[in-house]
Structures are given as C-alpha cells and as structure tokens.
C-alpha positions as CSV (number, residue, x, y, z in Angstrom):
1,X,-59.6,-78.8,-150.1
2,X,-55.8,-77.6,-149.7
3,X,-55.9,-75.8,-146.0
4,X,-53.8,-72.7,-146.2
5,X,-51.6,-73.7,-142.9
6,X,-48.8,-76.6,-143.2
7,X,-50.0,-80.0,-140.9
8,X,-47.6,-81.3,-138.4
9,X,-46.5,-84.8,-139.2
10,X,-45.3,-85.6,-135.9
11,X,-43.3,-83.9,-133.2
12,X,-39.8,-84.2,-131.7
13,X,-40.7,-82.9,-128.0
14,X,-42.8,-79.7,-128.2
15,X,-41.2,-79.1,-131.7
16,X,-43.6,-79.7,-134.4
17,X,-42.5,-81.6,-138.4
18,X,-44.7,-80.3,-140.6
19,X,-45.1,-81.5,-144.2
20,X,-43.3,-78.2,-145.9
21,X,-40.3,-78.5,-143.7
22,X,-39.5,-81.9,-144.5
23,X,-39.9,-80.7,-148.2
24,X,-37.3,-78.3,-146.9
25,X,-35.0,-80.1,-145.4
26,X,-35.0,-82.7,-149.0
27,X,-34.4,-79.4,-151.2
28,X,-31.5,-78.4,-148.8
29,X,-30.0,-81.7,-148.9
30,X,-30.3,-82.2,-152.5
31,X,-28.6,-78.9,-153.1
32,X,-25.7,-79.7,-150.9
33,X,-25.7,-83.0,-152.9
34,X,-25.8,-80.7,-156.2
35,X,-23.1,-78.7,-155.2
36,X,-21.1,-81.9,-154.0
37,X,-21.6,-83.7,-157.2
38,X,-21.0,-80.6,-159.5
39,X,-17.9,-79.1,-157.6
40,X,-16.3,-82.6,-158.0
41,X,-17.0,-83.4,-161.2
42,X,-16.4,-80.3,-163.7
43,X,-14.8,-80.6,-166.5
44,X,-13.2,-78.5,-169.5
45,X,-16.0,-79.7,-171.5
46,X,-18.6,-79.9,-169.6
47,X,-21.9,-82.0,-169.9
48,X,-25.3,-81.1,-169.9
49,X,-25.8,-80.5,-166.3
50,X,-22.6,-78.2,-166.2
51,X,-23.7,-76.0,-169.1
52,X,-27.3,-75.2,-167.4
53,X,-25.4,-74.2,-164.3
54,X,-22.5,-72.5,-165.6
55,X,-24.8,-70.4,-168.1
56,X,-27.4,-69.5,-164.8
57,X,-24.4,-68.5,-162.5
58,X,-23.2,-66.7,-165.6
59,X,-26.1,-64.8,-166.3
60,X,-26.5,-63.3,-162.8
61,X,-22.8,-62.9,-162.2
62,X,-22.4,-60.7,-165.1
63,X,-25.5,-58.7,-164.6
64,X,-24.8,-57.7,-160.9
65,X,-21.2,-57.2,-162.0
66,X,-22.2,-54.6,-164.8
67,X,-24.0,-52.5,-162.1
68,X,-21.9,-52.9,-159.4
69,X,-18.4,-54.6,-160.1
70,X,-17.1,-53.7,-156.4
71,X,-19.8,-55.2,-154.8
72,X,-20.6,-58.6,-157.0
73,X,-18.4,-60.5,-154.7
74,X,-20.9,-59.9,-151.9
75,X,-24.5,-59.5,-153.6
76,X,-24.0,-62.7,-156.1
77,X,-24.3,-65.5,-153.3
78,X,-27.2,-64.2,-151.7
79,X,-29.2,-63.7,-155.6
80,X,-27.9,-66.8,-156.8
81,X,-29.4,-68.6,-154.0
82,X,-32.6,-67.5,-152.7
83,X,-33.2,-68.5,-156.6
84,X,-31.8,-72.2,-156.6
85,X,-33.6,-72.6,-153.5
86,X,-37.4,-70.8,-154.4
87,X,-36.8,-73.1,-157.9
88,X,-36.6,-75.7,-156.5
89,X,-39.1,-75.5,-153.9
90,X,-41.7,-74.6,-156.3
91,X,-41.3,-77.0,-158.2
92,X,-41.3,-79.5,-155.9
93,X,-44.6,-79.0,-155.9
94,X,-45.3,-80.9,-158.9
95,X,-43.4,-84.0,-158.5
96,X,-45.8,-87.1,-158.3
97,X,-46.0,-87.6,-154.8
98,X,-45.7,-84.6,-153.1
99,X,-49.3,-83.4,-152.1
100,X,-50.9,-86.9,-152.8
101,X,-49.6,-89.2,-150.9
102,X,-50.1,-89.2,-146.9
103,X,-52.8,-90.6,-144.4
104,X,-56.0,-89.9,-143.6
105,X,-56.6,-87.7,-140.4
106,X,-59.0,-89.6,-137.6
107,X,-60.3,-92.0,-140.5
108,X,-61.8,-88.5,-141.9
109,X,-61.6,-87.9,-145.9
110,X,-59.2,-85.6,-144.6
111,X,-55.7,-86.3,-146.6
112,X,-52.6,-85.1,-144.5
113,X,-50.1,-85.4,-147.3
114,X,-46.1,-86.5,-146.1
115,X,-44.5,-84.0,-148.1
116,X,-45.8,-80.4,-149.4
117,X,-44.3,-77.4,-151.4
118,X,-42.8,-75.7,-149.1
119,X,-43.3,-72.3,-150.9
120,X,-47.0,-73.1,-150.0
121,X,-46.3,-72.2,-146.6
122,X,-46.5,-68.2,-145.1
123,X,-44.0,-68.9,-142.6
124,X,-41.1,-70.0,-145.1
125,X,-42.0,-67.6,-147.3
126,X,-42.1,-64.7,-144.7
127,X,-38.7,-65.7,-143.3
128,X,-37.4,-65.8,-146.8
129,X,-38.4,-62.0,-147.2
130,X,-37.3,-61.6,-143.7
131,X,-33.7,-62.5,-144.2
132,X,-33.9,-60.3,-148.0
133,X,-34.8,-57.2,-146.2
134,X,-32.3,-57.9,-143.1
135,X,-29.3,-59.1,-144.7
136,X,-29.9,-56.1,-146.8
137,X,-29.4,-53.7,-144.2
138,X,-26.6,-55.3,-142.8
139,X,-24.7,-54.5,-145.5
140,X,-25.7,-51.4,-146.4
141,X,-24.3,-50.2,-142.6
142,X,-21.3,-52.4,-143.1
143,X,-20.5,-51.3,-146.4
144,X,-21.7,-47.6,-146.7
145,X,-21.5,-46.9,-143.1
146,X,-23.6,-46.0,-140.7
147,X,-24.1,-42.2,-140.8
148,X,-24.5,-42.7,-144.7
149,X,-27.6,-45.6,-143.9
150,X,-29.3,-43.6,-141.3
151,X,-28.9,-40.7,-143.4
152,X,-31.6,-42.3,-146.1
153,X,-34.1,-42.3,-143.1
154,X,-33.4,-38.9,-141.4
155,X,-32.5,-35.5,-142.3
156,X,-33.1,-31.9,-140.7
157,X,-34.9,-31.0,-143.8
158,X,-38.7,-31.5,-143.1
159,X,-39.5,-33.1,-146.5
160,X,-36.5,-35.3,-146.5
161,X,-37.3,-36.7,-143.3
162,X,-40.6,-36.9,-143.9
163,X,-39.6,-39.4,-147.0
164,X,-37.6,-41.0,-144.6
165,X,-40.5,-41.9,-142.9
166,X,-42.0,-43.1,-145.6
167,X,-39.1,-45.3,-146.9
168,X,-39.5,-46.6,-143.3
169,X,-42.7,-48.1,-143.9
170,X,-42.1,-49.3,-147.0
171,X,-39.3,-51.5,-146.3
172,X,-42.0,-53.4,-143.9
173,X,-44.3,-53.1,-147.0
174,X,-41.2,-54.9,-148.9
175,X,-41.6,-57.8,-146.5
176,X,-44.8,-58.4,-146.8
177,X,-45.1,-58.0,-150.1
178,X,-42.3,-60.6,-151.1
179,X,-43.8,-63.3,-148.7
180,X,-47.5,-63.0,-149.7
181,X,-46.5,-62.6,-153.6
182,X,-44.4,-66.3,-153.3
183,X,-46.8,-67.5,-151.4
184,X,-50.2,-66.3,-153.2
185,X,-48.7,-67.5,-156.5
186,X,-47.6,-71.0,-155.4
187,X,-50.6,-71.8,-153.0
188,X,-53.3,-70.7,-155.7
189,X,-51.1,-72.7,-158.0
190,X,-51.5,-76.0,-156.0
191,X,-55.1,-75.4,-155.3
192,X,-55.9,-74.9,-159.3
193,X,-54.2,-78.5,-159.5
194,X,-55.7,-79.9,-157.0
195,X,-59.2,-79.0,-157.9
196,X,-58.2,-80.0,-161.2
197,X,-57.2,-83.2,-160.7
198,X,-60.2,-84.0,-158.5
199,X,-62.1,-83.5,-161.4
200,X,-60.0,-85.2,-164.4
201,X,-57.6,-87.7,-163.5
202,X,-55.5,-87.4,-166.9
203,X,-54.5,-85.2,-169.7
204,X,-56.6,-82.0,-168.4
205,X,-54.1,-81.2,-165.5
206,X,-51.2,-81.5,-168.0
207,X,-51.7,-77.7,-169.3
208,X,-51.8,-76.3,-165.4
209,X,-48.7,-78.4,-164.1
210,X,-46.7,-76.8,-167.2
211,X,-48.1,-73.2,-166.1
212,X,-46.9,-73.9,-162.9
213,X,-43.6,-74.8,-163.8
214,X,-43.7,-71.0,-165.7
215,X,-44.5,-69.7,-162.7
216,X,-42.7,-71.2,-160.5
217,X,-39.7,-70.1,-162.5
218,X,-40.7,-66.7,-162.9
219,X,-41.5,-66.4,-158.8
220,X,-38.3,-67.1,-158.4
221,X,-36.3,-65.1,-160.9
222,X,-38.6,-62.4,-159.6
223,X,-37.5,-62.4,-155.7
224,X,-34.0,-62.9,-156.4
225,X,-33.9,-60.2,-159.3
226,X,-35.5,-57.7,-156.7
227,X,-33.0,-59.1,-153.6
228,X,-30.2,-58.4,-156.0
229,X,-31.9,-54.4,-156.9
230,X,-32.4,-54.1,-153.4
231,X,-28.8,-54.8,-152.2
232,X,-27.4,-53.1,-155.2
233,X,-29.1,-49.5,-154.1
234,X,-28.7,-50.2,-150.3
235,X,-24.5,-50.8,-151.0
236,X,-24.5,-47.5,-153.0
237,X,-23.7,-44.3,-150.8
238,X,-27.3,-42.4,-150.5
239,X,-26.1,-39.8,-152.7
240,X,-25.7,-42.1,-155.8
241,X,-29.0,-43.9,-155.1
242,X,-30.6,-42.2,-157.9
243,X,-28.3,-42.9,-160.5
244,X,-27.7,-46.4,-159.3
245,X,-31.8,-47.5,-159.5
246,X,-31.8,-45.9,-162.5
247,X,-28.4,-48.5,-164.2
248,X,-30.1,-51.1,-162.5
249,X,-33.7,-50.8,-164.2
250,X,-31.6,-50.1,-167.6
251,X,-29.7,-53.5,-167.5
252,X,-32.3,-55.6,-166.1
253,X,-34.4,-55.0,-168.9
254,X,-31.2,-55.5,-171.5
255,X,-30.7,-58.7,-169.8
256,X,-34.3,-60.2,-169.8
C-alpha cells in the first residue's frame, strides 16, 4: 500500500524530514551540480549532454520569444525551470531505490521508504502551483501596472465585473488544479508500479516504468507550458489579452 501523505524520517527539533523532501533537496543539489558542471564546461562543439540542453533552452526560448519578445527576458527562467525541476522529480521516481528501500515501521510490514518522488507529495505540488499563480501576479502589477491588473477584476460595467468575479475564482481553481493534476498523475503512477511489482518481480513492470517516464515528461512540459501562457497574458495590458491568448494557442500548437 503507497499512503497518500509523505512519512517523516526523523526530525531536526519540532521540524519534521520527510522522505519527498530529501528527494528534494538531492534534485536541487544535482541541478546546481548540473548547472556547475555545464556552465564550466561548454564548448564550440558541444557533446552530447550540451546538445540536449542547448536544444530544450532553445525550444522554449524561442517559443516565449515569438509571442512576447519584450518580455522573454523575464518569463523564460521561471518556464525553463519549474520544467527541469518537475522532470526531474518525476522521474526520480523510478530510479531503483527510491520507494523500495527503507525500514520497517514498529517491526510492522509497514515499509517507510528513505527516499520518495517528491511529485508524489500534495504539499510540494501545491506550493509549486502556489508560486505559478503568485509570481504571476507579481508581474503582471509590476509590469502592466496596477490600475491596468485590477482593471481585469473590476469594472463599473455590471457584466464586466461580474466576469471579474469569476476570473477571481478561477485563478484559485488554477491552483488547485495544477497541484492535484501533478500530483494525481505521479501518485497513481507509483501506485500502478508498486502494485505491479508486488505481483511480478520482472519484465511485466518494464512497460509501466516506460509509461511513467511519458508521463512524467508530459506533466512537466504541461505545467511549465501553462506557467509560461499564464505569465504571457498576465504581462499583456488587459486590452490586448484577447489577441495575446489567441498568438499564444497558435504557436503552441506550431511548436508541439
């Protein structure tokens, strides 16, 4: 059985390790240690490991830049890595290991494994979607203003404002619905394996683990790709909103 909540490995004071944050914290470091090793060792002709890199960051750095060429300076960091990070964090998840090896709570059959996908957890996902939606709205009242950001919520005109409202609610919709999408995905995901595996120990879970590795790709492509729509029609003035959805549905599509 894969318990929905993360278990606590053991605590510093009052704070509680859980299994997914120390999958965190080895994601974070070996991105730091990716970015070291990368940013230190290009070349004019590159290897293997640059060209994968080079063509992702390509990829998203043209597509925000063909919507919004004014504003890729400040959208492209936060696409490029909620999507390094989610990647990697879901697939995490299927390295031999991770979700198998642990200890067994009070003697029980219990397993408590070390080290689980993080991506498994509500409460990273949720602050993930958290700091989409907020860092969002940030910009969109640093960069459009505010009079312009509180003019997409409120209006003298009855029906306007009463879509206001409504846009209102959705953006707390938006939140939920990027955490529990990551996180139904990757925990159904893990619990399809794990049953699985329980059941045959070899060739059978082969199939699974490379649909997972789909997925996981996908889930991540898929939050990024909305973060970037997001902050692309959030950075437009209101009044250029409709336009601007529409460019971005139009070169999404030409890019996928």
């Amino acid at each position: 059985m894969v318990p929905i909540a993360a278990e606590p490995i053991f605590n510093i004071g009052s704070f509680s390790i859980t299994n997914t944050l120390i999958d965190t914290l080895i994601i974070d470091v070996i991105i730091v240690a990716l970015i070291f090793f990368v940013s230190k060792g290009i070349k004019y002709v590159p290897g293997s490991l640059q060209n994968v890199i080079e063509m992702v960051i390509e990829i998203y750095y043209n597509l925000i830049e063909s919507i919004i060429p004014e504003k890729v300076q400040v959208i492209f960091p936060f696409a490029m890595t909620f999507f390094l990070f989610i990647l990697l964090i879901n697939w995490s998840g299927l390295i031999p290991g991770v979700g198998t090896i642990g200890v067994y709570e009070n003697h029980s059959k219990n397993l408590i494994p070390l080290i689980r996908a993080a991506s498994s957890d509500l409460n990273l996902t949720l602050a993930l979607a958290l700091i989409s939606v907020i860092s969002t709205h940030i910009l969109s009242i640093r960069y459009t203003g505010i009079k312009d950001y509180l003019g997409r919520y409120f209006s003298l005109n009855p029906i306007n404002l009463f879509v206001g409202l409504l846009e209102i609610v959705l953006e707390f919709a938006k939140i939920v619905s990027f955490s529990f999408r990551l996180f139904g995905n990757i925990f159904a995901g893990e619990v399809v394996i794990f049953t699985i595996s329980a059941m045959f120990a070899f060739i059978i879970p082969l199939p699974f683990m490379a649909l997972e590795i789909i997925v996981g790709g996908v889930q991540a492509l898929v939050f990024s790709m909305l973060t970037m729509a997001f902050m692309v029609i959030f950075l437009t003035p209101h009044h250029q909103v409709e336009h601007s959805a529409e460019k971005i549905l139009n070169k999404t599509i030409a890019q996928i």
